[in-house]
C-alpha positions in Angstrom: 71.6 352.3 -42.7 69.0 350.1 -41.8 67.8 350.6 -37.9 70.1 352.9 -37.0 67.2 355.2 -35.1 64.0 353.6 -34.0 62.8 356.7 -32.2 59.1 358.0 -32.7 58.9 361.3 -33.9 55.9 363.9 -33.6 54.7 366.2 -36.8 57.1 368.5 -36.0 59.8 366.1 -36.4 60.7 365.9 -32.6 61.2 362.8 -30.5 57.6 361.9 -28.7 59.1 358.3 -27.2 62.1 356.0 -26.9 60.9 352.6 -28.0 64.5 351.2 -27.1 64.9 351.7 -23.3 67.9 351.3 -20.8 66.8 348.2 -18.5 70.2 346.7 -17.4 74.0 348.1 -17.7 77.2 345.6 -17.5 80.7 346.3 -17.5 83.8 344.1 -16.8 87.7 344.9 -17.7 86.7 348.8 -18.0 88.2 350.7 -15.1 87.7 349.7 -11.9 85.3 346.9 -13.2 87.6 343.9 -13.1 84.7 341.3 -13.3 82.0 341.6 -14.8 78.9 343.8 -12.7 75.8 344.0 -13.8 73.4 347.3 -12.7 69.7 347.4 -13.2 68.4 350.6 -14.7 65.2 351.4 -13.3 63.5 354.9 -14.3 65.1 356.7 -11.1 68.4 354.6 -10.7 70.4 356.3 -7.8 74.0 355.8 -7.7 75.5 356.3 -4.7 79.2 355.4 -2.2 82.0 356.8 -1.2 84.4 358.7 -3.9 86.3 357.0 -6.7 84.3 354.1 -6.0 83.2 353.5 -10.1 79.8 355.6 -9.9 81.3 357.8 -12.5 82.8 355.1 -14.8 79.5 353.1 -14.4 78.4 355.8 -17.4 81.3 356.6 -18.7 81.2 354.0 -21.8 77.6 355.7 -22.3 79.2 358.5 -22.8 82.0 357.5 -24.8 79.6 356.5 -27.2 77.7 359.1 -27.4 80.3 361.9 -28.1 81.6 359.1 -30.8 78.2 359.0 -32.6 78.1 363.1 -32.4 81.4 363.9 -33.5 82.1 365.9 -36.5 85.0 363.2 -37.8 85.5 359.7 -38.1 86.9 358.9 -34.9 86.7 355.3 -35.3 85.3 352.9 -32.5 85.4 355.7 -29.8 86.5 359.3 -29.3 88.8 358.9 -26.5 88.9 362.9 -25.8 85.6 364.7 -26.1 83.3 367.0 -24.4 81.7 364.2 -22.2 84.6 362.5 -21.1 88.4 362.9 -21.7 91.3 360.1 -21.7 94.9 360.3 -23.7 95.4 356.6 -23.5 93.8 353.7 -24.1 94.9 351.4 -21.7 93.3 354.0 -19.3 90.3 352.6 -19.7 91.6 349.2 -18.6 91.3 347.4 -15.5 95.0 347.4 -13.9 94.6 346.2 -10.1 96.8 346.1 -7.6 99.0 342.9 -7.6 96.8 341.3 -10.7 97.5 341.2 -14.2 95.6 344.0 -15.9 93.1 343.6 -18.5 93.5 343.3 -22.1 90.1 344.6 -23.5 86.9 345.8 -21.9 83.5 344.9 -22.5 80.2 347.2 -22.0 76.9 345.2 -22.8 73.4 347.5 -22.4 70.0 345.6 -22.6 67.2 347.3 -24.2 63.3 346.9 -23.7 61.5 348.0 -26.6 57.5 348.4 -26.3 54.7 350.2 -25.3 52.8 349.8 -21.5 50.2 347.1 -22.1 51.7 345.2 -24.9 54.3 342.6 -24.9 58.0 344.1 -24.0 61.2 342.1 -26.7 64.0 342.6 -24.9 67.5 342.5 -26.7 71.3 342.3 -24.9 74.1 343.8 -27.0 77.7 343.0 -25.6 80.3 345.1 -27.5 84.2 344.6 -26.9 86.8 347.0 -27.1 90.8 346.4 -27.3 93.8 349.2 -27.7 93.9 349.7 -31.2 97.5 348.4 -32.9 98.1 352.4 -34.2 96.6 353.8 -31.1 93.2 354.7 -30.5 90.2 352.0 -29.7 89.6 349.0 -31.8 86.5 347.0 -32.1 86.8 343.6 -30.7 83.4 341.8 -31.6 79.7 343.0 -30.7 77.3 339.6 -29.6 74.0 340.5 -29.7 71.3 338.5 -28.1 67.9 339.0 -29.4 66.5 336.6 -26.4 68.6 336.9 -23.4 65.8 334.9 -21.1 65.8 332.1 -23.5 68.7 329.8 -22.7 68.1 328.1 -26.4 68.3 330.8 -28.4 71.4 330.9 -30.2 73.2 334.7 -30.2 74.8 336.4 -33.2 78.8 337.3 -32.8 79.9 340.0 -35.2 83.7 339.8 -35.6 84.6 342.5 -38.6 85.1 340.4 -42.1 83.2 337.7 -40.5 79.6 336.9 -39.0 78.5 333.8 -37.3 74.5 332.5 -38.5 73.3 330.0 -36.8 73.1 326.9 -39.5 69.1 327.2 -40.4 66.6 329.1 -41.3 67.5 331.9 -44.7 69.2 334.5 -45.0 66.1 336.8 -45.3 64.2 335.1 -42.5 67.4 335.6 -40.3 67.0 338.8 -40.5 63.9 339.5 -40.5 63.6 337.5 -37.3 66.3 339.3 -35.9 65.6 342.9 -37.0 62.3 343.8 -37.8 62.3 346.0 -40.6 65.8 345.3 -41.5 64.6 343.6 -44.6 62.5 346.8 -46.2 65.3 347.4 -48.7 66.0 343.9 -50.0 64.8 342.3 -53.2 61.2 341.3 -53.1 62.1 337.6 -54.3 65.3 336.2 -52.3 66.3 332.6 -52.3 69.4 330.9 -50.5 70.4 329.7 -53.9 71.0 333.2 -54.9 74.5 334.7 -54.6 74.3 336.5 -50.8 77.5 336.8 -48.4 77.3 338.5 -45.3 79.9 340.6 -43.4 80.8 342.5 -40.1 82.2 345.6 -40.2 83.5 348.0 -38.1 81.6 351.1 -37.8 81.6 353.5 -35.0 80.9 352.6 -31.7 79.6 348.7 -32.7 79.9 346.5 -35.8 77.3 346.7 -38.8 76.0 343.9 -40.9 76.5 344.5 -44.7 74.4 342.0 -46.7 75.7 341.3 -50.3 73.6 339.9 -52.7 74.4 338.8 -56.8 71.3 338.5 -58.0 70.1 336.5 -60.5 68.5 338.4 -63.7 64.7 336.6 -63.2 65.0 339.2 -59.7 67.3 342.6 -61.1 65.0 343.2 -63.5 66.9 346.1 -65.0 69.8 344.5 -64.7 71.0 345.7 -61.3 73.1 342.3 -60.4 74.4 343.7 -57.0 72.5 345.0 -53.9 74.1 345.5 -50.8 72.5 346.4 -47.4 73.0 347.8 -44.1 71.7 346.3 -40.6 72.6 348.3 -37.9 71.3 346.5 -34.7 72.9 348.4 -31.9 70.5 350.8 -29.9 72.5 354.1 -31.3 69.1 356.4 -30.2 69.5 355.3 -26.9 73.2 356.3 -26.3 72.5 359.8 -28.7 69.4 360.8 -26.9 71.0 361.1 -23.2 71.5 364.2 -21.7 74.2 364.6 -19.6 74.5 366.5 -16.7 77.9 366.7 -15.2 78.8 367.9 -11.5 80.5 371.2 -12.6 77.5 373.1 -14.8 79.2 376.6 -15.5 79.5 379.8 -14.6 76.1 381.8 -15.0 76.2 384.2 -17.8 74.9 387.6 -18.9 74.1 386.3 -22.3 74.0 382.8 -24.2 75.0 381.4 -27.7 71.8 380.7 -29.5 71.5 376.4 -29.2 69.3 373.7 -30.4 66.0 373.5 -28.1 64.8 369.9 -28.5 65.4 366.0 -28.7 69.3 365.1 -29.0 71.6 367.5 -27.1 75.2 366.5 -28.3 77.6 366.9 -25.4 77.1 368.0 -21.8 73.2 369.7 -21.7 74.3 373.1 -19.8 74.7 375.1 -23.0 71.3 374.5 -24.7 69.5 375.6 -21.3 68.8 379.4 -22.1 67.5 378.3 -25.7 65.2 375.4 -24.2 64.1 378.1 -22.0 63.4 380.6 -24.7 61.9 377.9 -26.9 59.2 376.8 -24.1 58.4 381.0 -23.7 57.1 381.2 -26.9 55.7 378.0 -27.5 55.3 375.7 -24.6 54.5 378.2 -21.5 53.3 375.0 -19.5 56.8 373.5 -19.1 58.3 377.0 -18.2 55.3 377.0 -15.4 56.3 373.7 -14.3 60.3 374.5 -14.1 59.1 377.6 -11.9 57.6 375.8 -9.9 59.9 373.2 -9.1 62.2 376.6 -8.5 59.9 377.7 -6.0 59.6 374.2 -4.4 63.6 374.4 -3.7 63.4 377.7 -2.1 65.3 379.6 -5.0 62.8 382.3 -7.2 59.4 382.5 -7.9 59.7 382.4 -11.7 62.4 382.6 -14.6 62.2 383.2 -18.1 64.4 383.4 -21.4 64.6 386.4 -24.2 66.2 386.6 -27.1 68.9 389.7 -27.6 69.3 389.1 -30.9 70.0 386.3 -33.6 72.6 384.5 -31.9 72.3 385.1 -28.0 69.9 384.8 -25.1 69.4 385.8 -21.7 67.9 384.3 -19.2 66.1 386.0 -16.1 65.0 385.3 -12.5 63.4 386.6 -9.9 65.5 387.7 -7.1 63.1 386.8 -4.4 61.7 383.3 -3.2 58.6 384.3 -3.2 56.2 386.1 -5.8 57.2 389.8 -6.8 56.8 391.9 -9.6 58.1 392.6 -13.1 61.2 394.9 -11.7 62.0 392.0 -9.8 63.4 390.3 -12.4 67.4 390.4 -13.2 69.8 388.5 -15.0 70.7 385.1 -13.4 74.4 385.9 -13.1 73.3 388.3 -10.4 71.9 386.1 -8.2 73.2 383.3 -6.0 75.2 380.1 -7.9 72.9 378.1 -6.6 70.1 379.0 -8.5 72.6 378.7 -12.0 73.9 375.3 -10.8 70.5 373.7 -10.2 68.6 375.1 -13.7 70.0 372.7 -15.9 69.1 370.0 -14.0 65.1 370.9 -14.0 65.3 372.0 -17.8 66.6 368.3 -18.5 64.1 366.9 -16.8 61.3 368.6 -18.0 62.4 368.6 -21.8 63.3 365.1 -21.8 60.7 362.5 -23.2 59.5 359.0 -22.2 62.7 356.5 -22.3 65.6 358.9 -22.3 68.2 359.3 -20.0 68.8 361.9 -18.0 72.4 361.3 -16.3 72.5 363.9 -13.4 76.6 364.1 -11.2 75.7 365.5 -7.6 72.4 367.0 -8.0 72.3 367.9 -4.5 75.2 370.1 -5.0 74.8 374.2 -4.1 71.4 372.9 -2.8 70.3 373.8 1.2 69.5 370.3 2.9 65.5 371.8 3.0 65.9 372.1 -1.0 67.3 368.8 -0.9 64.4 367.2 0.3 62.5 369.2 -2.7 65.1 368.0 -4.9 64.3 364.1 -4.1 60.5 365.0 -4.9 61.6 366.0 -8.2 63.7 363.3 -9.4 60.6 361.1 -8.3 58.2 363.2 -10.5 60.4 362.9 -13.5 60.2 359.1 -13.1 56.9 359.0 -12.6 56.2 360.5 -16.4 58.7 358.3 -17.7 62.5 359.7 -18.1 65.4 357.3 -17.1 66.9 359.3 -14.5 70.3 358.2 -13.5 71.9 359.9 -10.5 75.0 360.3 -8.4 74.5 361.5 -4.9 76.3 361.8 -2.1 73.3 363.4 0.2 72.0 361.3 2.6 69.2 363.8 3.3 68.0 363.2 -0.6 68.3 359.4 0.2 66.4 359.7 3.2 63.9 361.8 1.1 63.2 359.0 -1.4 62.4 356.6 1.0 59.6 358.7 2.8 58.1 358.9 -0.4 57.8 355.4 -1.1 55.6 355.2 2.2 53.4 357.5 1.6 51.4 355.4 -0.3 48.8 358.3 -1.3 51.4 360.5 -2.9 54.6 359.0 -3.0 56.3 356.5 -5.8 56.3 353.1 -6.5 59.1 351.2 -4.7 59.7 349.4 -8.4 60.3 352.5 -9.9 63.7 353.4 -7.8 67.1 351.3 -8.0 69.6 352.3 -5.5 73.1 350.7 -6.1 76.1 351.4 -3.2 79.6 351.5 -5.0 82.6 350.3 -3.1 86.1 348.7 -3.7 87.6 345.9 -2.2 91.5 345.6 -1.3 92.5 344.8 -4.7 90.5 347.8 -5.8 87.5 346.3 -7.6 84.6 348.1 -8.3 81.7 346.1 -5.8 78.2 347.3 -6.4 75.4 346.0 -4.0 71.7 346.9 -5.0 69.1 347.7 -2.2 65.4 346.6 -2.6 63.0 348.7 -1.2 59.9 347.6 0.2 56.7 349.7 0.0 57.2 351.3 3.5 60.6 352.5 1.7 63.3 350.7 4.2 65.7 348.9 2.8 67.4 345.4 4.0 71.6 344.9 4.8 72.6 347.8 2.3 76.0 349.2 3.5 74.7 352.8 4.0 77.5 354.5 5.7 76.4 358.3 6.1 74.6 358.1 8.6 77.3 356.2 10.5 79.5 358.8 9.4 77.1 361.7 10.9 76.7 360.4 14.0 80.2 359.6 14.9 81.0 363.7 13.6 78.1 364.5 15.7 79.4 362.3 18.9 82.5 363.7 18.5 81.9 367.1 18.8 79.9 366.7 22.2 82.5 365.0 23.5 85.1 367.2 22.6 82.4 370.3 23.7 81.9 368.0 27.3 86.1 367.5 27.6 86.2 371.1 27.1 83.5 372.3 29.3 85.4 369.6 32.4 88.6 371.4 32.1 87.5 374.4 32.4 88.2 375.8 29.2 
């Protein structure tokens, strides 16, 4: 299949970068998206409102996909039940509003960048359109793809299955080859239009596939091979199958842990692969285990933690018990010390093991976290940006918000206001999803963004002093 993964890989066979990179995520008809919204992704993108507002099903279609592409079975367009995300119905994933006629199909469209800094960026929109399918399940509905989405000319490709719309000029081979670099490599040398060539749509998982068909005439089969048939697969795939996901509840810390790939793709939620990243980095990339120490000791949790094997199928993974430095004995297993510390290692093993371009999608990683650590946590999300990873977070901290800003005005070690995106979910009265986008200036405020924590603080805090002052004038 023809551009199915356009990831770099190093000499070890691991991804190094993500050419294809997350800029812009649009949903409309899914969920509480009735029309369509549209949310820049920036490499720290923090998602943030009050609860059920559509932060959560902002990435749900992400990660639809993505347990699609990595399940064991044909599941068809999507896997509705998986270990990323779990529905029993279709229409659940359907816009239904209160008083309005609910939706029919849903739409998710993700524009890509692909390119390295310095040299020109392409930058490609694929809208792909889902429907209840007539025997249950999900059906594919048509995938557009625009291979030009600034240039109001350019004409975009709509891929219906059994069908495909070209635009009238121009040949078959330069069509593609325009459209997909590389996805000519496995055609005839020698095509003409006059040649037999028909090309389809089908359905494959998650988007539709072109299949070219081409009769060739003997002067170009040489051997007598009269039929060639190719796959294009346009859709960004190593986008959606290279997130890790992060979600809110992270497990239980265990005594010991099933043995678990330790680099690039991490199919389903990332918790589970922690203890062998760990153990991986001990024996061969100490640096990184440094680093995730430190960004321990920076939250105010241990001084230093490390993986070992048991045996061929589990590890364990250990942590000091102190904040500060101690020794060797002061190393135990982390299910004997606080949740806290268990709750928040995932989160920094992501980070670090993640490369250039891939998404990190983090629920509440301020949870089990002291306001101080918080703070530290904000710091770290920034640095992760800063080397690259598409961190996607949802918060509800307003100390972590508050964090973000301060370092966008230190100017001699804080981050670049372009880096950050911070979208505020909400819902209006028939219960649509409303997402309004702040943009920070280099001193880190912010404009009319409808921040409502610390209204929310300050009327618990008034409240209490009045009640203490009510109390202290009657005497009580």
């Amino acid at each position: 299949m023809v551009g199915a993964d356009r990831s770099m890989r190093d000499r070890d066979g691991n991804r190094t970068a993500a050419p294809d990179r997350l800029v812009r995520l649009e949903l409309e008809g899914f969920k509480s998206f009735r029309d369509r919204t549209s949310v820049e992704i920036r490499p720290l993108t923090i998602l943030a409102g009050r609860n059920s507002s559509g932060k959560s099903s902002l990435v749900q279609p992400l990660l639809l996909m993505k347990q699609t592409l990595e399940s064991s079975h044909d599941p068809g367009a999507l896997e509705l039940s998986g270990p990323c995300v779990t529905f029993t119905q279709a229409d659940q994933l359907l816009w239904t509003g209160a008083g309005e006629n609910p939706a029919t199909q849903w739409t998710c469209t993700l524009t890509v960048e692909r390119g390295t800094p310095g040299s020109p960026l392409e930058r490609n929109r694929f809208s792909v359109t889902y429907s209840p399918g007539k025997r249950g399940g999900i059906e594919l509905a048509s995938t557009r793809i625009d291979t030009d989405p600034a240039d109001p000319a350019a004409v975009p490709l709509t891929l219906v299955e059994g069908a495909v719309a070209w635009p009238p000029s121009a040949g078959i081979a330069d069509m593609i080859a325009a459209r997909f670099p590389g996805g000519t490599a496995s055609l005839p040398q020698s095509i003409s239009d006059g040649e037999g060539i028909e090309v389809v749509a089908e359905a494959e998982r998650v988007a539709h596939v072109l299949v070219i068909h081409l009769q060739l005439s003997k002067s170009v089969s040489g051997a007598g091979r009269e039929h060639w048939a190719v796959t294009v697969d346009p859709f960004p795939r190593s986008v959606v199958q290279s997130l890790i996901f992060l979600p809110g509840l992270r497990g239980m810390p265990q005594r010991t842990y099933p043995l678990a790939r330790a680099s690039g793709r991490f199919p389903g939620p990332f918790p589970p692969y922690v203890a062998s990243v760990l153990q991986n980095w001990t024996e061969f990339a100490p640096e990184k285990l440094g680093d995730v120490a430190e960004d321990l000791r920076d939250l105010g949790l241990t001084w230093k933690v490390e993986a070992r094997h048991v045996d061929d199928t589990a590890v364990e993974v250990l942590v000091g018990r102190l904040a500060c430095s101690g020794g060797a004995d002061d190393l135990v297993s982390i299910a004997d010390v606080g949740v806290g510390t268990s709750q928040i290692l995932p989160v920094l093993v992501a980070l670090h093991a993640a490369f250039p371009g891939q998404i990190v999608h983090v629920e509440q990683p301020e949870l089990h976290l002291h306001p101080r650590a918080q703070v530290a946590m904000a710091q770290i999300l920034a640095r992760a940006a800063q080397r690259g990873v598409i961190v996607i977070a949802e918060t509800h901290s307003s100390v972590m918000l508050t964090a973000l800003q301060t370092l966008i005005a230190r100017s001699d070690q804080g981050i670049d206001p372009d880096l950050v995106a911070l979208h505020w979910f909400d819902r209006d009265e028939a219960g649509a999803t409303q997402v309004r986008t702040a943009q920070l200036d280099d001193d880190g405020s912010y404009g009319d963004w409808p921040v409502d924590f610390a209204d929310v603080e300050m009327a618990a805090e008034r409240a209490f002093v009045e009640a203490a002052m009510a109390r202290a004038a009657s005497g009580g």
